[in-house]
SEVEXBA-94960 format. One record per residue (C-alpha): residue in three letters; x, y, z. Coordinates in pm, 1 decimal. Each point is the difference from the previous one (the first is absolute). Last residue first. Example, Ala and Ser with C-alpha at 12.3 -4.5 7.8 and 13.67 -1.06 7.14 Angstrom:
BEGIN
{type->SER, xx->1367.0, yy->-106.0, zz->714.0}
{type->ALA, xx->-137.0, yy->-344.0, zz->66.0}
This chain:
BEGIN
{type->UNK, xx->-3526.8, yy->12261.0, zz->-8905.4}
{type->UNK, xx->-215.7, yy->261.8, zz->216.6}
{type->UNK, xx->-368.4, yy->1.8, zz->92.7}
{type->UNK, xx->88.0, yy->-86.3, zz->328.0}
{type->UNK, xx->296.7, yy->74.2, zz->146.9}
{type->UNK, xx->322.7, yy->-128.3, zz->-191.3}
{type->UNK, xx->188.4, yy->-304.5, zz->154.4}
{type->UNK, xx->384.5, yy->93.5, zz->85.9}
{type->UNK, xx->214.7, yy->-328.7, zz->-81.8}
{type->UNK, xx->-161.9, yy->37.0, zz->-397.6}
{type->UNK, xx->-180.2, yy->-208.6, zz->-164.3}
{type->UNK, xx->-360.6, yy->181.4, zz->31.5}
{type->UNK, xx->197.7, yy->338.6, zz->34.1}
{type->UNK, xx->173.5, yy->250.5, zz->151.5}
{type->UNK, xx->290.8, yy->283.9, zz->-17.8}
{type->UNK, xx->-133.7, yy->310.4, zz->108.6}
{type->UNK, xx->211.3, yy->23.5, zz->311.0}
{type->UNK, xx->286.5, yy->-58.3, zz->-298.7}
{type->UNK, xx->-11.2, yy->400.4, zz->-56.4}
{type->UNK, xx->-222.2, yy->218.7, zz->-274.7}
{type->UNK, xx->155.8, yy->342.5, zz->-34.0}
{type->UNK, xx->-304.4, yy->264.4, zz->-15.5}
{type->UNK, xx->-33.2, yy->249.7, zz->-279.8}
{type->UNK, xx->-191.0, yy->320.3, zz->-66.3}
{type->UNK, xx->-213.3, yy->190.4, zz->-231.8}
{type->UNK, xx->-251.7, yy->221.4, zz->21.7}
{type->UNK, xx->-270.9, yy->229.4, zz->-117.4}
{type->UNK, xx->-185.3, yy->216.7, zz->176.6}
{type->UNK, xx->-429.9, yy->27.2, zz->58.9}
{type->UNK, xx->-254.7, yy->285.4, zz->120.5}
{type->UNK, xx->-328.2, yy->-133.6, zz->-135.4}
{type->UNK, xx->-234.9, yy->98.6, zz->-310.4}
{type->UNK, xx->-20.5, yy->-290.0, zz->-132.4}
{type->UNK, xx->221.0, yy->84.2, zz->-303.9}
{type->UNK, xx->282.1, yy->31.8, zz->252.6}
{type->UNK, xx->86.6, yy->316.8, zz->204.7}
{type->UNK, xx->312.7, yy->189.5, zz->113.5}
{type->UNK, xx->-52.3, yy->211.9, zz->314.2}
{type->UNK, xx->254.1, yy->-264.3, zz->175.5}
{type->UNK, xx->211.0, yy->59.8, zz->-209.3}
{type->UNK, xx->154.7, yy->-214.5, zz->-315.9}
{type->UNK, xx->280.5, yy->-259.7, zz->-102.5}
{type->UNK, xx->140.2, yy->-176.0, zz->271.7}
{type->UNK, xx->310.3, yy->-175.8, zz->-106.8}
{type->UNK, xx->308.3, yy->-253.9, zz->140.3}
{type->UNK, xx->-197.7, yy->-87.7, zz->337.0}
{type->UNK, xx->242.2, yy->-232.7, zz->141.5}
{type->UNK, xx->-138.0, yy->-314.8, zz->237.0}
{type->UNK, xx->270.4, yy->-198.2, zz->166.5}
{type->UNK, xx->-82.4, yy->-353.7, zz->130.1}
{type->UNK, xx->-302.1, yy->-223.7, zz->-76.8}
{type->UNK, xx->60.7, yy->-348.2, zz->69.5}
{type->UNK, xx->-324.0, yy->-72.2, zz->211.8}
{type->UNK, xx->268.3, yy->81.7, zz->294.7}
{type->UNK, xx->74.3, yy->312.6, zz->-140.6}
{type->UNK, xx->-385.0, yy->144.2, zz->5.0}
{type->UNK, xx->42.3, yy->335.8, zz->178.8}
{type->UNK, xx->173.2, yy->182.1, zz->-272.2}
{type->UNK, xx->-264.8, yy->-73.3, zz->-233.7}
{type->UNK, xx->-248.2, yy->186.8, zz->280.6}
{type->UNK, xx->234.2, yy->302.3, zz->17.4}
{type->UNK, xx->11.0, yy->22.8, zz->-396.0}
{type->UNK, xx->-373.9, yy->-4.7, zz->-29.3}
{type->UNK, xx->-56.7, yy->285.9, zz->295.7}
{type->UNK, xx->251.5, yy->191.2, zz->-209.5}
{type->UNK, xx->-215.2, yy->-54.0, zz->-315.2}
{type->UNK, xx->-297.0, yy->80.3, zz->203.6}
{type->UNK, xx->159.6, yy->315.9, zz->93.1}
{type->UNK, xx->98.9, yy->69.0, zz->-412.4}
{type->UNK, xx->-414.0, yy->21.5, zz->-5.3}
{type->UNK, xx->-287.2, yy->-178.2, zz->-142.4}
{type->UNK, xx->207.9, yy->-293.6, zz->-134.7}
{type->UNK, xx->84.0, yy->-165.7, zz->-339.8}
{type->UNK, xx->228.7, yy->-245.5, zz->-56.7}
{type->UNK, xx->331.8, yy->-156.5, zz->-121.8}
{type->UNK, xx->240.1, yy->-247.1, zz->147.5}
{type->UNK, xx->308.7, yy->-151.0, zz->-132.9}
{type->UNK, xx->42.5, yy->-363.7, zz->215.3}
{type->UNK, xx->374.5, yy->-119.6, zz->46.9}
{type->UNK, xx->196.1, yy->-350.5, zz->39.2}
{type->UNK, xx->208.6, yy->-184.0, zz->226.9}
{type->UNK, xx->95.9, yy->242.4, zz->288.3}
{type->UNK, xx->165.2, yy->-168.3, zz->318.0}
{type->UNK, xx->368.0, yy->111.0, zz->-29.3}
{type->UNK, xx->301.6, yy->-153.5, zz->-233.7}
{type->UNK, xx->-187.3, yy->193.4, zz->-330.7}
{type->UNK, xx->-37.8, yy->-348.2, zz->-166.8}
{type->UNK, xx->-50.3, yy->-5.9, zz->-380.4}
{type->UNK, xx->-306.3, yy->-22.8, zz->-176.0}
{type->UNK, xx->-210.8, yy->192.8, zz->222.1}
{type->UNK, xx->-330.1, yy->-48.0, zz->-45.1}
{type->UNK, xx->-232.9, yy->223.8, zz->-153.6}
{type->UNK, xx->-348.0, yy->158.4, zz->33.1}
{type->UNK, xx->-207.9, yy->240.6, zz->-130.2}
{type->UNK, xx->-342.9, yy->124.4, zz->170.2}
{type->UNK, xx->-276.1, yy->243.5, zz->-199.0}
{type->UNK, xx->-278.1, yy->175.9, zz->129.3}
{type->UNK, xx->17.9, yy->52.3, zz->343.8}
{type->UNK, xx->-232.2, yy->227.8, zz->191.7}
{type->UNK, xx->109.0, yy->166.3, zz->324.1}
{type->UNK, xx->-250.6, yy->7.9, zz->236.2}
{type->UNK, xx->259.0, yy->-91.4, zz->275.3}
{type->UNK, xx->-152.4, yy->-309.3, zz->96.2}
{type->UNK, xx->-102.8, yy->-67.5, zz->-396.4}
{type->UNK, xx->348.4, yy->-24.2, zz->-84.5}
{type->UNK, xx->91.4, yy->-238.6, zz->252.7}
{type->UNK, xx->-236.0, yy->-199.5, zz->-91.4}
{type->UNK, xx->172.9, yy->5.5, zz->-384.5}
{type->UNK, xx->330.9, yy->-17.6, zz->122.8}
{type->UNK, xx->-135.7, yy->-360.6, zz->223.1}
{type->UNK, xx->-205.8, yy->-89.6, zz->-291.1}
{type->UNK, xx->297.3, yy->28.0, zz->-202.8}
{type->UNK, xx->237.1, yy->-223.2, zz->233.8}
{type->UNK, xx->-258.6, yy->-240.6, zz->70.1}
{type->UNK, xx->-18.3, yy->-85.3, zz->-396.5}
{type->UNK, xx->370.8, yy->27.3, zz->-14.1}
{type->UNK, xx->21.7, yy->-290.7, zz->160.6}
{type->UNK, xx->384.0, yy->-40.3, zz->-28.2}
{type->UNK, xx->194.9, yy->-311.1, zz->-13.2}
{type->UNK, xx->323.4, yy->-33.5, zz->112.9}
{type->UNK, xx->32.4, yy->-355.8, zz->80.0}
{type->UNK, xx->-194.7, yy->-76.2, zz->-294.6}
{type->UNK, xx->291.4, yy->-237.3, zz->-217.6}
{type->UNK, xx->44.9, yy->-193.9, zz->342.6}
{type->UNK, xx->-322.8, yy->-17.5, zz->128.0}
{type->UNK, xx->-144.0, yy->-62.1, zz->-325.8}
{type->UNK, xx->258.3, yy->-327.0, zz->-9.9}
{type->UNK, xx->-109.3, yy->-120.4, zz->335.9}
{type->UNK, xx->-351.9, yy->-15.7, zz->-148.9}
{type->UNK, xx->61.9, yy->-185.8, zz->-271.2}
{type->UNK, xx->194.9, yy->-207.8, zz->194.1}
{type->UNK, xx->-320.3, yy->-35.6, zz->211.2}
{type->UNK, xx->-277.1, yy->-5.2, zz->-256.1}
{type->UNK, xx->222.9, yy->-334.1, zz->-201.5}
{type->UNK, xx->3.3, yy->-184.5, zz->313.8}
{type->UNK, xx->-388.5, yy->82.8, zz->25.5}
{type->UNK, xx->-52.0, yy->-107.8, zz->-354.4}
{type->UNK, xx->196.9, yy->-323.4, zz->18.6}
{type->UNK, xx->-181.2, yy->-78.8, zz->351.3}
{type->UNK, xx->-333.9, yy->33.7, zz->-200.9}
{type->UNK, xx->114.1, yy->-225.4, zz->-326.9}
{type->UNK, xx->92.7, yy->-216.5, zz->272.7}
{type->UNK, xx->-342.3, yy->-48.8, zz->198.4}
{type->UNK, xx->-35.8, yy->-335.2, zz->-109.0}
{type->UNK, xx->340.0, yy->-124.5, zz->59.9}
{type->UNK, xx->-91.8, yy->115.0, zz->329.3}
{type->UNK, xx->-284.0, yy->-280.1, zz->75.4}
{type->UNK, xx->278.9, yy->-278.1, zz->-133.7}
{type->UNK, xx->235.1, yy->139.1, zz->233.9}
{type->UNK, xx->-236.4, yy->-5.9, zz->309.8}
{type->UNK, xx->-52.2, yy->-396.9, zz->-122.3}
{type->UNK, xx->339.2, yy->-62.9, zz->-41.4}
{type->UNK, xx->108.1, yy->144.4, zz->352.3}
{type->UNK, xx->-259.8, yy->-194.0, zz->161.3}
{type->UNK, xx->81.0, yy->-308.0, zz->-204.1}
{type->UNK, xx->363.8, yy->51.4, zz->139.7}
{type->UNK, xx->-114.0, yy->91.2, zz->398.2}
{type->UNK, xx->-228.6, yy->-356.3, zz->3.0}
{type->UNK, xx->319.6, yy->-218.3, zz->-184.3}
{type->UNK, xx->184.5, yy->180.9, zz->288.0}
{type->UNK, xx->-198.1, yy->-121.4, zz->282.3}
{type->UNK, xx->-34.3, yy->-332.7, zz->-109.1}
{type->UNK, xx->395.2, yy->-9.7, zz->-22.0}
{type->UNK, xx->-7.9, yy->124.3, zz->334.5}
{type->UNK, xx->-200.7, yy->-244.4, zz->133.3}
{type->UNK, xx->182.5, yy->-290.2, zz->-180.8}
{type->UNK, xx->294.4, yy->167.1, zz->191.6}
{type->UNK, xx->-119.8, yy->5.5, zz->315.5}
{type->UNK, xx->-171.7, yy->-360.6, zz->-32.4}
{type->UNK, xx->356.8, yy->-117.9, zz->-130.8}
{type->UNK, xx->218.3, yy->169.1, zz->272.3}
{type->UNK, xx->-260.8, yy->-164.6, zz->295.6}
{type->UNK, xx->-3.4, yy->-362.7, zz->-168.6}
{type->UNK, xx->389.5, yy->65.8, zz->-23.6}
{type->UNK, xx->44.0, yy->119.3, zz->355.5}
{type->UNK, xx->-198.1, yy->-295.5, zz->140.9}
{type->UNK, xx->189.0, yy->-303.0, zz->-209.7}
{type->UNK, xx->361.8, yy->176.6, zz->138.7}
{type->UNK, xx->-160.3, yy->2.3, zz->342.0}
{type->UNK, xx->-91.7, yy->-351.1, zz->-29.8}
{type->UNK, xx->292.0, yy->-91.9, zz->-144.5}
{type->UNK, xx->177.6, yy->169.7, zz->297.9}
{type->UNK, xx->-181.5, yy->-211.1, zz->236.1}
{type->UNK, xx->43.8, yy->-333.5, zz->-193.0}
{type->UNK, xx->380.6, yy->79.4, zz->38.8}
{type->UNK, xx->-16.3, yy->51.8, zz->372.9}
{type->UNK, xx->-172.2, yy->-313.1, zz->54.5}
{type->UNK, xx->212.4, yy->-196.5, zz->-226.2}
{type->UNK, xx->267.3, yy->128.6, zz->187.7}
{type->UNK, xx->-136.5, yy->-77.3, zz->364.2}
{type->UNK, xx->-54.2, yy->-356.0, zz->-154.5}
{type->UNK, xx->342.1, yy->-50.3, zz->-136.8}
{type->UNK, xx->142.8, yy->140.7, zz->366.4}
{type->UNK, xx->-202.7, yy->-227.7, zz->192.4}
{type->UNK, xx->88.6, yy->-308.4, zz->-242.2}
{type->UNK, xx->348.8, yy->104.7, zz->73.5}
{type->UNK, xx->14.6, yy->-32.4, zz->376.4}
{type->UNK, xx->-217.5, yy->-345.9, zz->-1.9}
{type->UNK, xx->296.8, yy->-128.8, zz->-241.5}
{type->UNK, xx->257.5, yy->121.0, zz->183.8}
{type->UNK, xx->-148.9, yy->-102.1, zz->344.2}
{type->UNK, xx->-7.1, yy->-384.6, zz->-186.5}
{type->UNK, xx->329.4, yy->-3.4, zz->-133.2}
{type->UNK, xx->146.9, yy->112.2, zz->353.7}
{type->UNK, xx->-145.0, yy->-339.0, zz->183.9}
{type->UNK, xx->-246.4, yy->126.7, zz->230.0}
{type->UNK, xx->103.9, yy->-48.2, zz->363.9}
{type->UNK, xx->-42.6, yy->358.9, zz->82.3}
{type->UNK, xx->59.2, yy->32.5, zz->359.1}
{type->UNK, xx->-214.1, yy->234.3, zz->289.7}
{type->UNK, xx->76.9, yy->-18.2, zz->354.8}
{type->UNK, xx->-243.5, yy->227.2, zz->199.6}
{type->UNK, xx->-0.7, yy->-311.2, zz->303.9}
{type->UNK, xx->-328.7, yy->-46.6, zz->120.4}
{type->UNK, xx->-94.9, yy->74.8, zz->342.5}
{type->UNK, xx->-167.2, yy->-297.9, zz->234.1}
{type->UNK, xx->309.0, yy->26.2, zz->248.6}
{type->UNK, xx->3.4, yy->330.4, zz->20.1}
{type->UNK, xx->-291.0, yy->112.0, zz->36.4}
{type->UNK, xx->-46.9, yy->-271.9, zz->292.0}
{type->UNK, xx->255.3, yy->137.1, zz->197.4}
{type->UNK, xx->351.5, yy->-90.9, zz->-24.7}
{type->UNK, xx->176.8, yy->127.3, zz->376.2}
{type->UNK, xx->-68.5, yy->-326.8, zz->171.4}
{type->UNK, xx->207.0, yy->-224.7, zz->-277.2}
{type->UNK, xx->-169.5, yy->-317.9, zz->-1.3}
{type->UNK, xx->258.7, yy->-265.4, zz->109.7}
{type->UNK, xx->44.3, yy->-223.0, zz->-310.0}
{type->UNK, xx->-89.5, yy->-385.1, zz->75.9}
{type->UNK, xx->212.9, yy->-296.0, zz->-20.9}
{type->UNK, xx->-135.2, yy->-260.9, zz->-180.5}
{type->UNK, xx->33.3, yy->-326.8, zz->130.9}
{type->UNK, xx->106.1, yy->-304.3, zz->-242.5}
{type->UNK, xx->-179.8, yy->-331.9, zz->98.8}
């Protein structure tokens, strides 16, 4: 009979302690077989990773072909817009030809009438005048200078009337003198002819006259012109 001697029990292990398991870990895989498990991990993490970024790739391209088939829809709509607004113009281009044609047209007068005279306004305006003064006229002349004078004058007016009195001449020459900014500079009697006890075959006390007026480039207007004429001038 063999007798088994018997461990003392250590007093100072308590329970704890002597149930506790060990934290002893030890990989008794052969090294063939970790390698193996390692890289089939790593082949499916890549083919994980690569069937993600298809998937983006395959998102992108359905997204950049619907944008661009979009477009393309959109600009097939803007070109048969543009056709059809041409198409409507080509009807109107006998219209457009004659309004292109108005405006060089146009630009040209401007150029050749740049200084135009209305000598329409300018008459009335002597002739007004005139009648303001009760000084008759009867007969206006007028001429442009050919040739610059270096100042403001471009032309003359020769004058001749009939008034009551040489005082109403006076008064006639005082009014021309006061209409330089309608281009009216300069009056100059150059004859009265008759007194004032003189009459006409009326009857009435009546002189003769003549006079004349520089015209300046105030008066310059017209209907091409940079300065527009007032109404009833061209």
């Amino acid at each position: 009979m063999t007798t088994t001697a018997l461990m003392p029990v250590d007093p100072a292990a308590s329970p704890q302690h002597a149930n506790r398991i060990l934290p002893i870990r030890a990989n008794l895989l052969p090294r063939d077989i970790s390698d193996g498990r390692r890289a089939r991990r790593t082949r499916t993490v890549v083919l994980i990773a690569v069937v993600l970024v298809l998937a983006m790739l395959g998102g992108w391209y359905w997204n950049a072909t619907t944008t661009k088939r979009d477009a393309e829809s959109e600009f097939e709509d803007a070109t048969r817009q543009v056709a059809a607004v041409q198409r409507q113009q080509n009807q109107y281009t006998n219209l457009t030809t004659t309004k292109n044609s108005n405006t060089v047209m146009s630009g040209q007068l401007a150029k050749l009438m740049a200084n135009d005279l209305s000598w329409q306004i300018l008459l009335d305006l002597v002739r007004s005048t005139g009648a303001e003064a009760e000084a008759q006229t009867t007969e206006i002349g007028g001429e442009m200078s050919t040739t610059p004078t270096g100042g403001d004058e471009i032309g003359t007016l020769s004058i001749s009337g009939n008034a009551p009195d040489k005082k109403a001449v006076a008064k006639y020459i005082e009014l021309l003198a006061k209409l330089k900014a309608d281009g009216i500079a300069d009056p100059f009697v150059t004859s009265v002819s008759g007194t004032d006890s003189a009459e006409d075959e009326s009857g009435k006390s009546t002189v003769s006259f003549e006079l004349t007026v520089s015209i300046t480039d105030k008066a310059l207007c017209g209907k091409f012109s940079k300065i527009k004429c007032s109404a009833g001038g061209n």
